[in-house]
C-alpha positions as CSV (number, residue, x, y, z in Angstrom):
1,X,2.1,13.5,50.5
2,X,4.2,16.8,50.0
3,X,7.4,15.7,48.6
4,X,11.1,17.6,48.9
5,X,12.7,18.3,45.6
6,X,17.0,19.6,45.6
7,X,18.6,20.5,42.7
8,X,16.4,22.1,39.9
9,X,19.0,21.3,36.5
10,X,18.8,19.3,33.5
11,X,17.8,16.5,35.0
12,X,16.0,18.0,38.4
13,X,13.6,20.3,36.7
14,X,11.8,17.5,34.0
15,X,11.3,15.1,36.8
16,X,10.0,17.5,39.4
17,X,7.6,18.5,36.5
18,X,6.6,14.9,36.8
19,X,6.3,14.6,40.2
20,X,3.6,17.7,39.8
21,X,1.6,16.1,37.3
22,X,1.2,12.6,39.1
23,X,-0.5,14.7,41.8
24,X,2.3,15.3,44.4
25,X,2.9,18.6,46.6
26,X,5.8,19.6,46.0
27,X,8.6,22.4,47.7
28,X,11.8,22.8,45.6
29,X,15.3,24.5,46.4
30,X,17.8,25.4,43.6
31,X,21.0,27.7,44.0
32,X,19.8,29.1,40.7
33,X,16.2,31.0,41.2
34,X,15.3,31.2,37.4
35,X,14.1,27.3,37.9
36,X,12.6,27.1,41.2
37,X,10.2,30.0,39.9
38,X,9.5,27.7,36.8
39,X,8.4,25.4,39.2
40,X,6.8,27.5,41.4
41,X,4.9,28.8,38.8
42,X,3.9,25.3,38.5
43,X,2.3,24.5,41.2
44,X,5.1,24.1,43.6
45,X,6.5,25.5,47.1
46,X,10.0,27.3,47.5
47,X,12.2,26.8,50.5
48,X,15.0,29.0,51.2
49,X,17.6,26.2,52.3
50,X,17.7,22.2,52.1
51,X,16.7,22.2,56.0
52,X,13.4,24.2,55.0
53,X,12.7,21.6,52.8
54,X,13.1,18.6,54.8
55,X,11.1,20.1,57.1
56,X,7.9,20.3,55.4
57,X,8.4,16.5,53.3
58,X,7.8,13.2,54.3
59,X,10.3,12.1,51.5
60,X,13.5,14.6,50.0
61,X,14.9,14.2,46.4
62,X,18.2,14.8,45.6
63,X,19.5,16.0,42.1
64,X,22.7,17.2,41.8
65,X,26.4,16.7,40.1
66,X,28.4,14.8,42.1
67,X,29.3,13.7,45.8
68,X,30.6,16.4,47.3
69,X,27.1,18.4,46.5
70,X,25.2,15.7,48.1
71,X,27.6,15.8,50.8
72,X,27.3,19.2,51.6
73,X,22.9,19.4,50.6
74,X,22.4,16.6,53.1
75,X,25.1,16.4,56.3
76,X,25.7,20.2,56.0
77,X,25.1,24.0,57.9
78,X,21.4,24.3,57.0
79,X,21.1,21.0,55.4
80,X,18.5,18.1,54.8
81,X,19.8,16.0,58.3
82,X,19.0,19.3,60.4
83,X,15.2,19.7,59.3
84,X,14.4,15.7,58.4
85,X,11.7,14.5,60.8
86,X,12.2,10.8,62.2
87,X,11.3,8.0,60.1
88,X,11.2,10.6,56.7
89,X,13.6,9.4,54.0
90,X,16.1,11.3,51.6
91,X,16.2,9.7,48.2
92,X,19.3,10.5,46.4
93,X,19.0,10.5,42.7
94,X,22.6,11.8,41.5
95,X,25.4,9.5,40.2
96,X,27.7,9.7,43.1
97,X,30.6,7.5,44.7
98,X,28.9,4.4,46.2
99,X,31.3,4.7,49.9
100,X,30.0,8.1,50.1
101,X,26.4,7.0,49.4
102,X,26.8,4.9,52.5
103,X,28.6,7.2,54.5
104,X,25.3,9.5,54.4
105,X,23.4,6.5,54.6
106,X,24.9,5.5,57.7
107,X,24.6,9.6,59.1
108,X,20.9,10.0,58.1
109,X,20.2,6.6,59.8
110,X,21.6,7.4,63.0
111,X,19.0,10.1,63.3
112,X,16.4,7.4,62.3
113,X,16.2,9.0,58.7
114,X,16.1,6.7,55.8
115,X,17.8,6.8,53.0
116,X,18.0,5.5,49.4
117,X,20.4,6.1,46.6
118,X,18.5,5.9,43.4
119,X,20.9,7.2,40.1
120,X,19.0,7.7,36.9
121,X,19.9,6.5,33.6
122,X,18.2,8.0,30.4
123,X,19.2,12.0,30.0
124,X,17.0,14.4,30.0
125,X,14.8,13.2,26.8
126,X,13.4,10.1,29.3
127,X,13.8,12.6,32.4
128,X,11.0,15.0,30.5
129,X,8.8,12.0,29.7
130,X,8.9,10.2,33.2
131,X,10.9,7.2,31.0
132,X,13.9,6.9,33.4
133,X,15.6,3.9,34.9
134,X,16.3,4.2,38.6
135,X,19.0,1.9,40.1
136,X,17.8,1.8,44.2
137,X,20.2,1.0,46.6
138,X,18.7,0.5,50.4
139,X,16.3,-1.4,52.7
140,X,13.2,-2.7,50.6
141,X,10.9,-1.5,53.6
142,X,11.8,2.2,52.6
143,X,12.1,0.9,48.6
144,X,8.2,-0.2,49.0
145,X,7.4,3.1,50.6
146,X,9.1,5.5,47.9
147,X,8.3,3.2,44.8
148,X,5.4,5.1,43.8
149,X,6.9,8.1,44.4
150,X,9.9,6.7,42.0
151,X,7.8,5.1,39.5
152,X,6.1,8.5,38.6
153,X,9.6,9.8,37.5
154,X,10.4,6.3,35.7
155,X,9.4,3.3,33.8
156,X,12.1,1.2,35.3
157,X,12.5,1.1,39.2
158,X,14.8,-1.5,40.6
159,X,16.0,-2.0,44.2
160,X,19.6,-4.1,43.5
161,X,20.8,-4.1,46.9
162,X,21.6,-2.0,50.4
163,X,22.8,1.3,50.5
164,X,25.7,1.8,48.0
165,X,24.3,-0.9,45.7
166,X,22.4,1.7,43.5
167,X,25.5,3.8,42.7
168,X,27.8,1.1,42.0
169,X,25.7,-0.3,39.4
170,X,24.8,3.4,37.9
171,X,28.6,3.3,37.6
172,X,28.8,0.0,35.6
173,X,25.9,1.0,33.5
174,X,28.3,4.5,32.4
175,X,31.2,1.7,31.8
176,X,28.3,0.7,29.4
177,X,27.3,3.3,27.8
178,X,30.7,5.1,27.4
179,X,32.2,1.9,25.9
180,X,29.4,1.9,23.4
181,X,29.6,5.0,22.0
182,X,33.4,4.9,21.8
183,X,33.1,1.6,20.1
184,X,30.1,3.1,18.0
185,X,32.0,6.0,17.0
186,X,35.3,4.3,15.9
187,X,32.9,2.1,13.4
188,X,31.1,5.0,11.9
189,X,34.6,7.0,11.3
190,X,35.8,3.6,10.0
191,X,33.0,3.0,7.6
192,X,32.7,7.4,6.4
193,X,36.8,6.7,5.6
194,X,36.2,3.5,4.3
195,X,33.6,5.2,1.9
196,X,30.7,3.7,2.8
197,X,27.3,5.7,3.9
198,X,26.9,5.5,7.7
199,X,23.6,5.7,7.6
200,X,23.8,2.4,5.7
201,X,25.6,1.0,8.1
202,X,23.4,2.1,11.3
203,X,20.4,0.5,9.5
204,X,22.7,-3.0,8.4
205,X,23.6,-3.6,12.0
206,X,21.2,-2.5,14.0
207,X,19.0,-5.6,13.8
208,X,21.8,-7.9,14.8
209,X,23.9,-8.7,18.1
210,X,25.5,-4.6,17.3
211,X,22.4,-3.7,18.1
212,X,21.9,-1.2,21.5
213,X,19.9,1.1,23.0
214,X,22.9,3.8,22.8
215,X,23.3,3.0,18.9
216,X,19.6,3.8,18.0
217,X,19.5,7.1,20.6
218,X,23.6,8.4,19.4
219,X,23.8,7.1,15.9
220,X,21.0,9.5,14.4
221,X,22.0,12.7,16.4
222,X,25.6,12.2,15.0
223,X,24.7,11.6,11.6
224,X,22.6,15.1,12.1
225,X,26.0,16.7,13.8
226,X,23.5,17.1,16.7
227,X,25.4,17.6,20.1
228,X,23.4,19.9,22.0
229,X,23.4,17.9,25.4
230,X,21.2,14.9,26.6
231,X,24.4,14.5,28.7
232,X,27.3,16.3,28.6
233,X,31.1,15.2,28.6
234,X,31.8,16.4,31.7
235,X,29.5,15.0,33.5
236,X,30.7,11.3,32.3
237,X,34.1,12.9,33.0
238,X,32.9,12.8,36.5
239,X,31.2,9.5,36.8
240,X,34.0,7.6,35.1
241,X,36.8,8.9,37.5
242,X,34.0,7.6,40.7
243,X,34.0,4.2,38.3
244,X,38.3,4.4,38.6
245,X,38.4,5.6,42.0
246,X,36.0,2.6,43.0
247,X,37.8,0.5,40.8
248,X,40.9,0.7,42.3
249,X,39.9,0.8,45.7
250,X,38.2,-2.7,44.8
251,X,41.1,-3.9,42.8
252,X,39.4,-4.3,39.9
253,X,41.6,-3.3,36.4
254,X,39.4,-1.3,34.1
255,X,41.5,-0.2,30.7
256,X,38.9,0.0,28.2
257,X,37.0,2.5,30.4
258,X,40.7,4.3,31.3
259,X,41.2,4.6,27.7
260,X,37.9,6.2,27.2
261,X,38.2,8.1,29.9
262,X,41.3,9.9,28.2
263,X,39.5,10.4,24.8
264,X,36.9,12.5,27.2
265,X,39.6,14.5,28.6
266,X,41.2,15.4,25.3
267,X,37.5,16.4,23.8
268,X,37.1,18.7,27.2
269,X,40.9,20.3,26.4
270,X,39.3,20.9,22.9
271,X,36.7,23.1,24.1
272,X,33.9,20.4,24.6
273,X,33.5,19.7,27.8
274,X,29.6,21.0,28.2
275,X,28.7,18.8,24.4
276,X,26.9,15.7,24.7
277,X,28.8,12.2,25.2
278,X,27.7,11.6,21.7
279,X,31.0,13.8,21.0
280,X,33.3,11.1,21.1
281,X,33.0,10.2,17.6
282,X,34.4,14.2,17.0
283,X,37.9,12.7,18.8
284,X,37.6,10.0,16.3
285,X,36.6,12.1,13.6
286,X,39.3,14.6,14.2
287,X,42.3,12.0,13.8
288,X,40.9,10.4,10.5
289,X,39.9,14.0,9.1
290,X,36.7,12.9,7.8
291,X,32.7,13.7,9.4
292,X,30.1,11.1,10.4
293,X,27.3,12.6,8.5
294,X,24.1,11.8,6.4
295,X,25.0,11.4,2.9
């Protein structure tokens, strides 16, 4: 099966490498050439447009930062809906706004192309070791098909309901992880002010009901004042205001994740807009004049 790969970034790249090493074909397009030549030194196939692709794949991945990309990739001049054959299937792997998920959904499937929206939690640690979680919003007729396909990017591939469904719960799970390391970081500052080793206190809780997944992979890199990015601030930037924008138009009040939201705007005013998320604790840090770091 010769798969379609868009968008070759910090995400894109690791998982197409995966994609090669399960066995698939593969043809890639990225704006940027410097990766698609990675990959094509690889093993795999460049196109010259997203229409190029989808012509030569049964199934095209999407990769890329937010809706309007997809948008444009997939429904525009030159793009996936002009090459796609009947009965192929675009998966779309970026964290995107869930009506706009269906509204491409609902375009591709007029042309009797099917379509899945399938974010990614994990950063690009568990993208380079094929350890993601995929969140799959769609028909389970084209969620059986793709699985495999999925699964050799993944260790977690879940279909939670019809097109939409995937990106709405990408966007609680950044809720999630935002609040955490907010919540995280006001501890740690609290504990370095208080005079008490935060590496102490990492070890104390994490056994207990403080215990997460974000505090064993964020606690160690801030005590190492590591913040090269796994996943930058501006990218949460960008899936919390599609968490607001869906909020509202839901009705649904969310002011913990506004309040964050504004801590993330003042780091990127600061300068640190392309630093991991794990950077929140620097907001923190900068108003109680201390550093989370290893004793």
């Amino acid at each position: 099966m010769k798969i379609g790969f868009i968008g070759l970034g910090i995400m894109g790249k690791p998982m197409s490498r995966n994609l090669l090493k399960a066995g698939y074909q593969l043809v890639v397009f990225n704006r940027s050439k410097g990766a698609v030549n990675e990959l094509v030194a690889a093993g795999a196939y460049a196109a010259a447009n997203p229409r190029e692709v989808a012509e030569q794949a049964e199934i095209v991945i999407t990769m890329l930062p937010n809706s309007p990309h997809v948008r444009e990739v997939v429904l525009g001049e030159a793009g996936v809906i002009e090459g796609a054959a009947k009965g192929s299937v675009v998966i779309d792997m970026s964290s995107i706004a869930p009506l706009v998920s269906r509204e491409i959904a609902a375009r591709l499937g007029e042309k009797g192309i099917g379509m899945l929206d399938a974010p990614v939690s994990g950063g690009e640690p568990k993208a380079i070791d094929g350890t993601l979680s995929v969140m799959v919003g769609g028909k389970k007729e084209i969620f059986d098909k793709c699985y495999p396909v999925m699964k050799a990017m993944a260790s977690s591939v879940v279909l939670v309901g019809s097109a939409g469904a995937g990106n709405v719960v990408k966007l609680a799970n950044q809720i999630i992880v935002a609040l955490n390391i907010a919540a995280m970081s006001e501890a740690l500052v609290l504990a370095v002010k208080a005079g008490v080793d935060p590496d102490l206190v990492y070890h104390a809780v994490r056994g207990g009901l403080a215990g997460s997944a974000v505090l064993d992979a964020k606690a160690p890199l801030i005590m190492d004042r590591k913040f090269n990015p796994g996943f930058r601030i501006d990218l949460h930037i960008k899936d919390l205001n599609n968490v607001l924008e869906t909020s509202h138009s839901v009705g649904v009040p969310l002011q913990l994740t506004a309040s964050v939201m504004e801590i993330m705007q003042a780091l990127k005013v600061d300068g640190l807009g392309d630093a991991d998320h794990g950077s929140l604790v620097r907001y923190y840090e900068k108003m109680a004049g201390i550093e989370v770091k290893r004793h």
